[in-house]
C-alpha positions in Angstrom: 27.4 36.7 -21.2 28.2 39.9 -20.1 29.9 41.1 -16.4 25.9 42.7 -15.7 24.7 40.0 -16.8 26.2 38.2 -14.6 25.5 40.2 -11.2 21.7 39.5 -11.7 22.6 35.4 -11.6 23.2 33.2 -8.4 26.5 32.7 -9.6 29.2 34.1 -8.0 33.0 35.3 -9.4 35.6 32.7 -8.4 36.6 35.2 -5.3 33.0 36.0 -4.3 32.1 32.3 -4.3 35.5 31.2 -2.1 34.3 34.3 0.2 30.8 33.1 0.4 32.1 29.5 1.1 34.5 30.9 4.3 31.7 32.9 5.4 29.2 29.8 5.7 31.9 27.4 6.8 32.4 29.7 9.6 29.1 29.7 10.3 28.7 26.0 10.4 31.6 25.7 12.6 29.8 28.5 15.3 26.7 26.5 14.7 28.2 23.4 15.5 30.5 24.4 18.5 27.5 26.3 19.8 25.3 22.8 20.2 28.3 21.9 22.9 28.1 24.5 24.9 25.0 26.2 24.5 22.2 27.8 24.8 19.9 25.0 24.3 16.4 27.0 24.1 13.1 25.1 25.2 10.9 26.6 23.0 10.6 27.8 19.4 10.8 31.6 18.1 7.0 33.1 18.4 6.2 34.1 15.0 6.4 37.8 16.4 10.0 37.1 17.3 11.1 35.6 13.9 9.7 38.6 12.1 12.0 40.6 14.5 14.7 38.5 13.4 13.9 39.1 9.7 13.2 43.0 10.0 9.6 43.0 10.4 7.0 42.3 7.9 8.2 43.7 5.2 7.6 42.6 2.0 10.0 41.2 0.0 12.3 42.8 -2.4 11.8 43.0 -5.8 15.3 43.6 -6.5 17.0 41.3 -3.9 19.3 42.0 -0.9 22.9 42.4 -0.4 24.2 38.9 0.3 25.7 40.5 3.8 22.7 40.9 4.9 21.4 37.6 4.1 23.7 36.4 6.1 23.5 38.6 8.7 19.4 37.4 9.0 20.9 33.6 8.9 23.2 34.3 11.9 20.7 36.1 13.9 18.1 33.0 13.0 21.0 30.3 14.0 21.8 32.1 17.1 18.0 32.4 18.0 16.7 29.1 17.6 19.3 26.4 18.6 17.3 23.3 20.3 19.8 20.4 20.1 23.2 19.1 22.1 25.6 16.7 22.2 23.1 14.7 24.5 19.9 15.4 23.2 18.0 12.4 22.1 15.0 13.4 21.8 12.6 12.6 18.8 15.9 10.1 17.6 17.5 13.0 16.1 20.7 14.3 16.8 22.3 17.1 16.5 24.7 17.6 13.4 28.1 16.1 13.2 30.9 17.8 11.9 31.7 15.5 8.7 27.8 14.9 7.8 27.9 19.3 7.3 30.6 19.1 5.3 29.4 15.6 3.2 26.3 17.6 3.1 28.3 20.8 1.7 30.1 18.5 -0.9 26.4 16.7 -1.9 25.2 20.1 -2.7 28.0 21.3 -5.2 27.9 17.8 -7.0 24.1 18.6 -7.7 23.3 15.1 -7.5 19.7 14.9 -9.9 19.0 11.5 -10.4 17.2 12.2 -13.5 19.7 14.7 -15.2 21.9 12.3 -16.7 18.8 10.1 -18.0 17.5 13.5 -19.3 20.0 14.7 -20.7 21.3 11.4 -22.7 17.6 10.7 -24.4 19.9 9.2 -27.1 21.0 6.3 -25.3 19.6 2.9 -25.5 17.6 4.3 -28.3 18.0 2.7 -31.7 
């Protein structure tokens, strides 16, 4: 497969995806200090306020975004709409801790389909 090929995928070069990962780590870690210290916001985003966020109405690209700017609408949204502390209990849920972001992280890359091994083995047990 060639190199355009390739910007037109999800997947990233080995220094794009270790960027991307430091970027969102980052993130996680702001996200996560932020529920200790604030602000805790008592109500959600009007929908007139998200599409603020997200740059209005527009419709969406037929050609994708720049992944900086993605990421730039997923900061503004985290920043916007934080409802949880350390101490909140409401509804039983808490906020997130530290090692279940990064088991959640590590879940995610092992693409855990119960059904792809099955699938993909329609050999076994057969014959």
């Amino acid at each position: 497969m060639g190199e355009e090929a390739r910007n037109d995928m999800l997947d990233l070069p080995d220094e794009g995806l270790e960027a991307l990962l430091a970027r969102v780590g980052a993130m996680a870690a702001q996200e996560i200090a932020a529920t200790r210290s604030g602000p805790v916001f008592d109500r959600p985003l009007s929908a007139g306020q998200l599409e603020e966020l997200l740059d209005g109405a527009a419709p969406l690209p037929l050609d994708g975004e720049p992944l900086e700017d993605l990421l730039e609408r997923c900061r503004a949204l985290l920043g916007a709409g934080r409802r949880t502390a350390p101490a909140f209990f409401g509804y039983v849920l808490s906020p997130a801790a530290p090692i279940g972001v990064a088991a959640d992280l590590l879940t995610s890359a092992a693409d855990q389909n119960v059904t792809s091994w099955r699938s993909a083995n329609t050999t076994v047990g057969s014959g």
